[in-house]
C-alpha positions in Angstrom: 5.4 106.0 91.6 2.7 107.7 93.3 -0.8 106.4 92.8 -2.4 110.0 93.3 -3.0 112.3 90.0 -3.2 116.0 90.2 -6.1 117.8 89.7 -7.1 121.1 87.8 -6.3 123.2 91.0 -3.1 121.3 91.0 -2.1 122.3 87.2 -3.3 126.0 87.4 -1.3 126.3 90.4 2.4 124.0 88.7 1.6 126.5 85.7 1.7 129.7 87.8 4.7 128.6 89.4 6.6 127.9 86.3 5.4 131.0 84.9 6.8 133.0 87.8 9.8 131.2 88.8 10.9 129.5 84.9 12.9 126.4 85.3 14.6 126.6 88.3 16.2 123.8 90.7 15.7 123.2 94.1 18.5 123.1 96.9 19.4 119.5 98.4 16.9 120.0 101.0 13.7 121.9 100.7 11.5 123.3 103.8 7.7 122.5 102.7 5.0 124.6 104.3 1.2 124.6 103.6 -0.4 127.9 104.3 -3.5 128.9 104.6 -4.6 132.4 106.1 -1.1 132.6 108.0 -0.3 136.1 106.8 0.5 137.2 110.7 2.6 134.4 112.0 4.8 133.3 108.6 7.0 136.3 108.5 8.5 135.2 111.6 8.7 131.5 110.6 10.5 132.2 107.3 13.1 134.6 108.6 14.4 131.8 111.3 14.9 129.7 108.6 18.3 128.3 108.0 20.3 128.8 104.4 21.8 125.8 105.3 21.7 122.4 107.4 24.3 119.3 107.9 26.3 120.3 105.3 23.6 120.7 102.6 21.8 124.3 101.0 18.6 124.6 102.0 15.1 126.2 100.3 11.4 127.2 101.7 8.4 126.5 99.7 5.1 127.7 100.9 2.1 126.4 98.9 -0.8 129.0 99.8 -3.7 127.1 100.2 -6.3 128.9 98.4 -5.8 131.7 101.2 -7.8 134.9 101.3 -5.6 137.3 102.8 -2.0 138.1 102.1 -0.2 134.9 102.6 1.3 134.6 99.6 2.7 138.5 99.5 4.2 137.7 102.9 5.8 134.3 102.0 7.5 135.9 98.8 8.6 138.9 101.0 10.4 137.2 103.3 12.3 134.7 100.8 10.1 131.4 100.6 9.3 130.1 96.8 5.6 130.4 96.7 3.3 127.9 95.1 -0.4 129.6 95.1 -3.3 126.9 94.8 -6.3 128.7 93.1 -9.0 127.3 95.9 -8.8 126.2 99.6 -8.8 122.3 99.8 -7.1 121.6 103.0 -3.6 121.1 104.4 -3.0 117.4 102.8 -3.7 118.9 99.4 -1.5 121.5 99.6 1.7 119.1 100.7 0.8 116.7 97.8 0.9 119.8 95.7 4.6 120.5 97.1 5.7 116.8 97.4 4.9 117.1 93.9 7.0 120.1 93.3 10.0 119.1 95.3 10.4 115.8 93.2 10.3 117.8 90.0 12.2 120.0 90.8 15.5 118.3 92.0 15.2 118.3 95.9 16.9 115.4 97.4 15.2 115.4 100.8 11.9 117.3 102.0 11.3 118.6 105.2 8.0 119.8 106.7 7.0 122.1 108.9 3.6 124.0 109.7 2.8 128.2 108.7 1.7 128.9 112.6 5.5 128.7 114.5 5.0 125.6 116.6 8.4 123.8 115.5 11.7 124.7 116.4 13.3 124.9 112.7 17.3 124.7 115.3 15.8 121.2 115.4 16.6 120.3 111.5 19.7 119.0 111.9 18.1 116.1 114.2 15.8 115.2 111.5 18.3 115.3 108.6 21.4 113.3 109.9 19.6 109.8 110.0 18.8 110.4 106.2 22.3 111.9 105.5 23.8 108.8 107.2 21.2 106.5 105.1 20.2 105.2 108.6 16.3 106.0 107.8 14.0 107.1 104.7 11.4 109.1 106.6 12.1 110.6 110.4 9.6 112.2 112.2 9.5 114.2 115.4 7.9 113.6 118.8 6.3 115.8 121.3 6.2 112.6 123.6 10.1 112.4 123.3 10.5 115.7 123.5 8.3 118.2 125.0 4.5 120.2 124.5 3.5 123.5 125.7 0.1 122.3 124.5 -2.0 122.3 128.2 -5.2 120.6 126.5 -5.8 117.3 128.3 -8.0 115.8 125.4 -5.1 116.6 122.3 -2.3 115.0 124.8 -4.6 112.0 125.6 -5.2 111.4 121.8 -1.9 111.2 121.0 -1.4 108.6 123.4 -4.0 106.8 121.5 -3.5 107.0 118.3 0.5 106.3 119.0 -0.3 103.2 120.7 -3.3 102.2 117.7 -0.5 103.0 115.1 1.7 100.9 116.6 -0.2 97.7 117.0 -1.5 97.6 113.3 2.1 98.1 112.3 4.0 96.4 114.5 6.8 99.2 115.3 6.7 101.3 118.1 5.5 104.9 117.4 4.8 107.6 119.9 3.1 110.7 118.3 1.5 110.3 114.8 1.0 113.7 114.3 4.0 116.0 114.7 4.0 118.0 111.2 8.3 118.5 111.7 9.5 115.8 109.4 12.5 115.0 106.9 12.0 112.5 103.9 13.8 111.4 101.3 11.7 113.2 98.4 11.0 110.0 96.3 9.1 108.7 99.7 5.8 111.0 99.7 5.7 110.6 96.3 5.5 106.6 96.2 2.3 106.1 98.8 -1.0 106.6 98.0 -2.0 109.7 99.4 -5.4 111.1 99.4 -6.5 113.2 102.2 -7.0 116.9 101.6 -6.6 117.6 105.2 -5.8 114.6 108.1 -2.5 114.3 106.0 -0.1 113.1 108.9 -1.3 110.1 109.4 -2.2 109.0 106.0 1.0 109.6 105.1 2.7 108.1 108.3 0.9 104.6 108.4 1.4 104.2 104.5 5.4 104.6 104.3 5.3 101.9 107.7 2.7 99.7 105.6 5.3 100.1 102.6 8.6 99.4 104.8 10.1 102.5 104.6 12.7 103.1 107.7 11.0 105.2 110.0 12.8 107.1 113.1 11.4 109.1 115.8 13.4 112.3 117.5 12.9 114.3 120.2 11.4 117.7 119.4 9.9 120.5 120.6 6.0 121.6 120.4 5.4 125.1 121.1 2.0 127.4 120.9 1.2 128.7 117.6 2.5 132.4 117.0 -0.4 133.7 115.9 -4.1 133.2 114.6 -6.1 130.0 114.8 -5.8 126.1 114.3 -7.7 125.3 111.4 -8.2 121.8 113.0 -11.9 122.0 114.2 -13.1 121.1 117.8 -11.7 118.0 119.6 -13.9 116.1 119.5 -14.6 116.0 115.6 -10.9 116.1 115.1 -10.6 112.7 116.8 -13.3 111.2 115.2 -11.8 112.3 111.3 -8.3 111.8 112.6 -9.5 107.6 113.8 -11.4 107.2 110.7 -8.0 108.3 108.2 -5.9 105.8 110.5 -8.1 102.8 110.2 -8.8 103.7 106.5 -6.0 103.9 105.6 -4.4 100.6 107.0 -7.1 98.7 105.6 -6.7 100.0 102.1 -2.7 99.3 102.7 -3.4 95.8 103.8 -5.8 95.3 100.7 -3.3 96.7 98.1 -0.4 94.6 100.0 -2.8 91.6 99.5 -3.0 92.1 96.2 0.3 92.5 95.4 1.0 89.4 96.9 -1.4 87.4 95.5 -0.4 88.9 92.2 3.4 88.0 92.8 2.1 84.2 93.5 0.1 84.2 90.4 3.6 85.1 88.6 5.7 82.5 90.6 2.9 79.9 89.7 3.2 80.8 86.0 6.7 80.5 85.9 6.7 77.0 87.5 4.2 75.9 85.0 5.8 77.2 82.1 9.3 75.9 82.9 8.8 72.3 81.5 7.5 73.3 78.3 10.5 75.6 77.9 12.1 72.6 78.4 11.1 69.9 76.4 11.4 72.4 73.3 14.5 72.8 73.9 
């Protein structure tokens, strides 16, 4: 079970959505987009979305993160469910908020992908089949695998770095630690402690490698946004949040894992001592 509780935004928003959408159940696979201001570029995200992939229906979910403009109108208009969180907390909140959803709702696998048109959604069936085939519980895309249309020398060069930081503290090879196009088996986001409201990818990344989860890379695709603006910051600050998220988070992992394995010691201990004495009553 997740270790993360949901807050007051989270509950005014689950209560909206059951108000406006009852008790409905989720296709197999669900698309998860967090929104925030994307009222230009989601239209044409959500109409190349695919009614179905490998075999298996498929649904969109946009949570609107606390947007200002018509993001939500948009999203409904052009056949996405729509979660609407009441204030803007960032990008990671809003996923949490959907992970959430997804879960309760009956969704076997969750799949996502960012408001702004970067990811080829023809792509899916890549990420799905491992899953399908039980081959991995979380795959990820890579632009490193793949390609980048992205020309900026200081994004491409930190995702050499983090890749290669990522993969020492973990100890399997991974080559881009923040493509937002992945495919999960839903009960996965839901069991790791997640909480960043906005440097979300790698949180969430380095936690399911600290927990074991199988973890598969695919080629994919990167393009330029469609429309507006990253919400990302400059790239400099971005690198600096983005190290601080990786190393924090591993720490805490190796602390709870620590703990956990002390604890099962303790227990093994116990039992060793308490054998005789079951004994010798008997």
């Amino acid at each position: 079970m997740s270790t993360t509780f949901p807050d007051e935004v989270d509950q005014d928003a689950l209560a909206d959505y059951a108000t406006r959408y009852g008790d409905h159940r989720f296709a197999p696979v669900v698309v998860l987009i967090a929104a925030y201001n994307e009222q230009d570029a989601i239209p044409s995200v959500l109409d190349g979305m695919p009614g179905a992939s490998c075999g298996l229906n498929v649904d969109t979910l946009v949570v609107v993160d606390g947007a200002t403009d018509a993001t939500a109108e948009a999203a409904a208009r052009h056949g996405a469910y729509t979660c609407t969180a009441p204030k803007n907390r960032g990008q990671g909140a809003a996923l949490r908020l959907g992970y959430r959803l997804a879960a309760e709702r009956g969704a076997r696998y969750v799949v996502t992908t960012d408001a702004d048109g970067q990811y080829e959604i023809e792509e899916l069936p890549s990420l799905l089949r491992p899953l399908i085939d039980d081959e991995a519980d979380f795959v990820t895309g890579s632009r490193r695998l793949g390609s980048s249309e992205n020309p900026q020398l200081l994004r491409r060069m930190g995702t050499y770095v983090f890749a290669w930081l990522v993969s020492v503290m973990t100890g399997q090879r991974i080559t881009d630690t923040s493509f937002g196009f992945r495919a999960m088996r839903v009960e996965v986001p839901n069991s790791v402690r997640l909480e960043q409201q906005q440097y979300q990818s790698s949180e969430l990344l380095v936690g399911v490698l600290a927990r074991g989860y199988r973890v598969r890379e695919r080629a994919m695709t990167m393009r330029q946004r469609v429309a507006g603006f990253s919400k990302k910051g400059n790239n400099m600050l971005y690198g600096y949040r983005y190290t601080k998220v990786v190393l924090g988070t591993w720490m805490r992992e190796r602390r709870a894992r620590r703990v956990m394995q002390a604890s099962a010691g303790s227990a093994s201990s116990d039992e060793q001592v308490n054998e005789p004495a079951r004994a010798a009553g008997d």
